[in-house]
N, C-alpha and C positions, 0 to 999 in steps of 0.2 A: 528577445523573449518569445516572440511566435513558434520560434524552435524549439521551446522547452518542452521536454518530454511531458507527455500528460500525467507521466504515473510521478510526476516530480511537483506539479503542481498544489496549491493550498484548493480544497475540494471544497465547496460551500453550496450545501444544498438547501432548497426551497422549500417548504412541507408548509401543506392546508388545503383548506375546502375548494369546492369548486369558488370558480371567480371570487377568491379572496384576493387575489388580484397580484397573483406570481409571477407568471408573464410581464406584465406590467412593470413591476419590481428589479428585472435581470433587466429590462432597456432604459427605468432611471437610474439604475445605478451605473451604468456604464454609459450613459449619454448617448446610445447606439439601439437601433430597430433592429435588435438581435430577436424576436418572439415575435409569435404571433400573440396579438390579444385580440379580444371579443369579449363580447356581452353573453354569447352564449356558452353555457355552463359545460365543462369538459374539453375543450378548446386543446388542451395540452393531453393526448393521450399515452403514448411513448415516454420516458424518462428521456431529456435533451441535455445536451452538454454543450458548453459554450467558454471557451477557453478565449482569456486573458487577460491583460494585466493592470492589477489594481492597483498603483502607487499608496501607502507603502508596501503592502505587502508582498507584493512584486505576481509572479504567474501564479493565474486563477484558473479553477474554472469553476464555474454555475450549472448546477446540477438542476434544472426545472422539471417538476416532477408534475402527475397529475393530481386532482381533489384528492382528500383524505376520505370526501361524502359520495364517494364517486358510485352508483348505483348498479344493478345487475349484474348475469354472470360475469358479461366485458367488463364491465366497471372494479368487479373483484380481482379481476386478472392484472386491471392499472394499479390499485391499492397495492397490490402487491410487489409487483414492478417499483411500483415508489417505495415501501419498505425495504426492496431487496439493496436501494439504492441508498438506504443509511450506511450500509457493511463501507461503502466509498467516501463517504462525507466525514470532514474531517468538524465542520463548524452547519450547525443545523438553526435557519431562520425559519423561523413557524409563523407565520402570515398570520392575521385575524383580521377579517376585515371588522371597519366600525360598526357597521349599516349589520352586521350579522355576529353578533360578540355574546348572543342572550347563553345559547347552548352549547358549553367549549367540553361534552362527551368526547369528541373526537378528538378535539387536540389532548384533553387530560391522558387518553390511552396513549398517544403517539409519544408526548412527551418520557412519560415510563420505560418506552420503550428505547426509546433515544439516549435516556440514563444508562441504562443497562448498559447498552454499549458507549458510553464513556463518553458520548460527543456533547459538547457544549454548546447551550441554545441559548438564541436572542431572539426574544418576542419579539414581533413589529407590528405596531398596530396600525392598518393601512386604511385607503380613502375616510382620514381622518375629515376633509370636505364634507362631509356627509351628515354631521352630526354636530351639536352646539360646546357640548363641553370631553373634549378629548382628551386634556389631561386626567379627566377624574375617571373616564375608563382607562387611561392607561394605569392610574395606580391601582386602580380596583383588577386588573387583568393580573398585575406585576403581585401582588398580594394572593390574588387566589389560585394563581400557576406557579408561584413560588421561583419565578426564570423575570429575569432582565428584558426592560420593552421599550421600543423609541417609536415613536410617531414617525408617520411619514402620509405627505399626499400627496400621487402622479399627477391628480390632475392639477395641483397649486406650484406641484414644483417646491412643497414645503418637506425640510427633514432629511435631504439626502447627505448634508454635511455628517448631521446628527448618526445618520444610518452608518454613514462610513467610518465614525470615530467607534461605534459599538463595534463594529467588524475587527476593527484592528483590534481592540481589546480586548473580544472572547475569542479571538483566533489562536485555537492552540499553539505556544511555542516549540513545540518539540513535534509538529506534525512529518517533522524528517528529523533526522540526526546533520549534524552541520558539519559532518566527515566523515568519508570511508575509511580512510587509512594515513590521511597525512596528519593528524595530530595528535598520534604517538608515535612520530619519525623528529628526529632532530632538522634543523632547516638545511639546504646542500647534501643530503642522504642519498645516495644511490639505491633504487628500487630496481630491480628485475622485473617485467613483464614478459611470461612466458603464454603466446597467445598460439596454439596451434591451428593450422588453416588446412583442417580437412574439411569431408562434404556436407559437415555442420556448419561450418563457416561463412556465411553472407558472401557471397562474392562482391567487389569490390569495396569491402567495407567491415567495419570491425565490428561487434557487435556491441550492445548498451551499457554494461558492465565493464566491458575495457575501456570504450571511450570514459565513463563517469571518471573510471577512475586517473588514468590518465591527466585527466581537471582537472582532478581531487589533489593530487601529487602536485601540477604545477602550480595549484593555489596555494600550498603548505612550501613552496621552494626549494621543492624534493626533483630529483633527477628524476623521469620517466625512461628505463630502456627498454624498448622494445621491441622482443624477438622471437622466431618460431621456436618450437622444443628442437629441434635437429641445430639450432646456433648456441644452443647454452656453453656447451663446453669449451667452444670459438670463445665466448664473452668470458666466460670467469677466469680463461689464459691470461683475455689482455686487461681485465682491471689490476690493478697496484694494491688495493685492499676488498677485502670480500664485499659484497652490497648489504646495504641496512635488514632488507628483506627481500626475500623473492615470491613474486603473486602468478600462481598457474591456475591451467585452468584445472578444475577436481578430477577429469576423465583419467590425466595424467600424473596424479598423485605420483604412484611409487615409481614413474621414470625420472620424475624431475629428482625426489628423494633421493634415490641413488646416484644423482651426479652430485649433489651440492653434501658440504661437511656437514656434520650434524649440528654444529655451532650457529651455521647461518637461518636465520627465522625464514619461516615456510608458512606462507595460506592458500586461499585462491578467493578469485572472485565473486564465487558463490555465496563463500561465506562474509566476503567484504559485505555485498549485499544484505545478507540478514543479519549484520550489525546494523545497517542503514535504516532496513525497513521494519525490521520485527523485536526480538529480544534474542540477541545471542547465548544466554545464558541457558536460556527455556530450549531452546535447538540444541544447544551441547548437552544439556541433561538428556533429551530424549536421544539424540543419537549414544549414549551411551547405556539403555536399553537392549540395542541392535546383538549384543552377546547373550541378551538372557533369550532371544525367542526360541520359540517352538516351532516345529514342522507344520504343528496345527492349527497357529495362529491365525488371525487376517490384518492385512496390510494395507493401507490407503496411499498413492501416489497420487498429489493433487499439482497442477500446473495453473500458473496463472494466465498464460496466451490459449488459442487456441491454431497453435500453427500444424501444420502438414509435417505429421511425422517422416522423418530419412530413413535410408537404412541404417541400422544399429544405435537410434532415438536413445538419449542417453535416461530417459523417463519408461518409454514403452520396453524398451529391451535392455538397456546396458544395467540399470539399477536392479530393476528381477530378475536378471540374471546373477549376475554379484549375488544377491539377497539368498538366491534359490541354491548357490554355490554352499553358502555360507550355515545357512538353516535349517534346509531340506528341499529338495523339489514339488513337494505337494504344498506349499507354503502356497496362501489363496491371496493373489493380489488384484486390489479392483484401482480403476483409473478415475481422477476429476478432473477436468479442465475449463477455464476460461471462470466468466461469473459463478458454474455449478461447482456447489458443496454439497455431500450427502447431508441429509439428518440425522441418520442416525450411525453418529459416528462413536456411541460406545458399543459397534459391532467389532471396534479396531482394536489391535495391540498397540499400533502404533502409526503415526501422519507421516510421510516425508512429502514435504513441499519445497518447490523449486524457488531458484534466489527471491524471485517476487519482483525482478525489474519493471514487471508489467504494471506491476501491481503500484496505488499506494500505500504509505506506512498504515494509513488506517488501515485499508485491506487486511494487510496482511495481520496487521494488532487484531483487529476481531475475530480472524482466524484462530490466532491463538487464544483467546477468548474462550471459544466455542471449544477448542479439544481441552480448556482447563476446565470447562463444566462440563464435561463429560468424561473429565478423569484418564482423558487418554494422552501419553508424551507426542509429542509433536519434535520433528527436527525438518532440516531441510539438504540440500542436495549436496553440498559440500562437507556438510558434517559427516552426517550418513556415510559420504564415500570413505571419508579418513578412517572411520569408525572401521569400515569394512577392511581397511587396509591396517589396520593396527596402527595407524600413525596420527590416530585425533588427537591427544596433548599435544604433540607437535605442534602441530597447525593454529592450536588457539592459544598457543605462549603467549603469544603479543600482545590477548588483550588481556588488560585487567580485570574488566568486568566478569571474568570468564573462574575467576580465583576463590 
């Protein structure tokens, strides 16, 4: 579990005031001196991440953010910082200490906010020690915030059973998708993996989209083969019957297309990915956009790392140039990367965003989020390219969803 990708992880973030007593909360819940705590107020400035594993829900991590009351210009810049950290949370605990429960302004706004973006909250009503009767503020809290609340007190050691059973049950189920590709493969299916190892390629090591998938295949009791683009033709000699599927990567769309019959189903791993993390449906509509633009349009390419672009960067160069091929050369394309999203994104025609491995599914869900309230189509790297290549039905035959 230590090795589980972070962007695979169930995200449970912390939200509330100063010393409501958050810190505190990520080290009883996990029986470990993960925080700092203190009595003095702001203690937690930076948004902290603390990765692992909650039996049942298997890899976590905890999102400790700073106060919601957090005071001046610094203090606005942390508020914010913890805000920005809802886009990552998939399950939001909102603290209220007892000792401080008269004036819930601050949580009533956060919570709204929190709605919006879809994440499911569980009140806690914490250093219940404090005060004589804590059930009746927790129903009075559980009544006037309209959200789910369990007592707990670090310093009695009372309520962490309590705390853990609410977790598992507002923990959204669908915070991942529970397959890339192995369950719509028959069991014993021969896959093709077509992984090209130029100077994109990780030196000694496959990148996170192959490995998943990979997994993914051997958890469904699917054949994994795996090989460069220059061995296809070697491999489809010596199979006896063609393969279930063959998953490349998008750069290489129309090389691989032209070796394999048209019979044989064709993706790539891009697009495994944003079945995984996002709405594949919502990325195939918008990649089907890509024929109406204009010259005069603008263009959003948003990435979720923020790695050291190579030569011929399949985001910086390979995709606006395609685009610029395809539309016109004065086509206006601006870059995002890493936690940064524009605001003002009905400047766009249209999103393409990259697989999102980095990302998690919430990530990337509130991305799409954000371009459906701003009326703008959103796709992503693999669609896009098919799109550009004439060959997008192809590629999403296999899913259903896609119909």
């Amino acid at each position: 579990m230590d090795t589980t990708p972070r962007a695979n992880r169930l995200h449970i973030g912390l939200y509330g005031k100063r010393n409501a007593g958050k810190s505190s909360l990520i080290n009883f819940i996990t029986n470990q001196p993960l925080t700092i705590v203190s009595e003095v107020p702001g203690t937690t400035t930076d948004p902290v991440l603390k990765s692992m594993e909650l039996l049942p829900l298997g890899p976590v991590v905890f999102i400790d953010t700073a106060g919601l009351d957090d005071e001046g210009a610094l203090g606005a810049l942390r508020v914010e910082k913890s805000k920005e950290m809802m886009n990552r949370t998939d399950l939001a605990l909102l603290i209220i200490s007892a000792a401080d429960a008269d004036s819930l302004a601050h949580e009533s706004r956060w919570i709204e906010e929190l709605q919006r973006k879809k994440i499911p909250i569980l009140g806690v009503l914490s250093q219940i020690d404090r005060i004589s009767e804590p059930e009746k503020l927790r129903r009075k809290l559980a009544d006037n915030l309209n959200i789910p609340f369990v007592m707990v007190s670090t310093a009695t050691a009372h309520g962490r059973s309590e705390l853990l059973i609410g977790i598992v049950q507002h923990a959204p189920h669908d915070f991942e998708k529970p397959a890339l590709i192995g369950d719509l493969l028959p069991s014993g299916a021969s896959v093709i993996l077509v992984a090209p190892q130029d100077i994109q390629a990780p030196k000694g090591r496959l990148i996170l989209p192959q490995v998943q998938t990979i997994r993914d295949l051997l958890d469904h009791d699917a054949m994994a083969l795996t090989i460069k683009d220059s061995e296809l033709p070697a491999l489809l000699a010596l199979l006896k019957e063609p393969p279930a599927l063959v998953i490349t990567d998008s750069q290489i769309f129309p090389k691989v297309r032209d070796l394999l019959p048209k019979s044989t189903p064709l993706t790539s791993f891009s697009i495994l990915m944003a079945r995984a993390k996002g709405d594949l449906r919502a990325f195939v509509q918008g990649a089907r956009i890509i024929p109406t633009l204009k010259e005069t349009d603008k263009i959003l390419i948003a990435e979720a790392c923020t790695h050291h672009a190579l030569e011929d960067d399949i985001g910086k160069e390979k995709i606006p140039r395609w685009l610029r091929q395809k539309v016109g050369q004065s086509l206006q394309i601006d870059h995002a990367q890493g936690m940064t999203f524009p605001k003002n994104l009905t400047d766009y025609q249209l999103i393409i965003h990259c697989g999102g491995c980095m990302f998690t599914r919430k990530q990337l869900m509130n991305r799409l989020i954000e371009a459906e309230a701003a009326n703008v189509p959103i796709t992503n790297y693999g669609t896009a390219i098919a799109a550009l290549n004439g060959m997008l039905e192809r590629v999403i035959q296999i899913f259903p969803e896609t119909k």
